[in-house]
C-alpha positions in Angstrom: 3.3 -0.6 -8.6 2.0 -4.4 -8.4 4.8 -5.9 -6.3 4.4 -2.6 -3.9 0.8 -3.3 -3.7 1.4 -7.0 -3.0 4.2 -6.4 -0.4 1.7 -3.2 1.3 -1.1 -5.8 1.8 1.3 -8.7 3.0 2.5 -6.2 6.2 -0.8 -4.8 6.8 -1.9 -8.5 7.1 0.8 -8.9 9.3 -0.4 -5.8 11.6 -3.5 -6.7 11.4 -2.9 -10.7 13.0 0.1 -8.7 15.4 -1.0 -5.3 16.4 1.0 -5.1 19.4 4.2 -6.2 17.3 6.8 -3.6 17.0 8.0 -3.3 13.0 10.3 -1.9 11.2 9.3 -1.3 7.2 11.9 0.2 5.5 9.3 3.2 2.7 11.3 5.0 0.8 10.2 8.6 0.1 8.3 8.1 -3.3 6.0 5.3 -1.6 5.5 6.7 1.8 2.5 8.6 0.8 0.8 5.5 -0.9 1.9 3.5 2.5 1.0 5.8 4.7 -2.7 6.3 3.3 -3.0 2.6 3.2 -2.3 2.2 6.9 -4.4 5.1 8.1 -6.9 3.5 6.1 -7.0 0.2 6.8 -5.6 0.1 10.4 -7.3 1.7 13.3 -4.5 1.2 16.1 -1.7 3.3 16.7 1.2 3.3 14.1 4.1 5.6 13.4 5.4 5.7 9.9 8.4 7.6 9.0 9.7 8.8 5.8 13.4 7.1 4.9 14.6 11.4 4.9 13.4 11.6 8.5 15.6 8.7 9.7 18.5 10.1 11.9 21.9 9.1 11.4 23.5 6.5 13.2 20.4 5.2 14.9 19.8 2.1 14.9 16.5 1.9 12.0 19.2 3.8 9.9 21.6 1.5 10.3 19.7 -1.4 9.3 17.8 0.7 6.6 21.2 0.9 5.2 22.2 -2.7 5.6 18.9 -3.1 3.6 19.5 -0.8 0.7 22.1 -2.6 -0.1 21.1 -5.9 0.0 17.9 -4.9 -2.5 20.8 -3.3 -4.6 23.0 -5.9 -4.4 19.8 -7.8 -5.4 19.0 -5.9 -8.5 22.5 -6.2 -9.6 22.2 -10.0 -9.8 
């Protein structure tokens, strides 16, 4: 829960300094909620956050969300 908090408050820095900056942020379903209420919080300007479930296949974001997975599995493996 530490290094999710640390990484949460690094990109809503990053929004903050950027907030016409289009991001991707790859939340898996068990952190969306704790993401989600941390943006809405914290962040007044308009932001769309979608579950990794609500992704649709073969877009683009689900490509790379897959590219990603792997590399943080690949990662852990190490």
């Amino acid at each position: 829960m530490y290094e999710n908090m640390e990484i949460f408050l690094d990109v809503l820095e990053f929004l903050k300094r950027n907030p016409k900056s289009i991001v991707f942020i790859s939340v898996d379903d068990r952190q969306f909620l704790a993401f989600n209420k941390i943006v809405s919080l914290l962040i007044s300007e308009k932001i769309i956050i979608k579950r990794e479930s609500q992704m649709i296949k073969g877009t683009p974001e689900y490509r790379v969300n897959l590219v990603l997975d792997n590399l943080l599995n690949i990662e852990r493996l190490k």
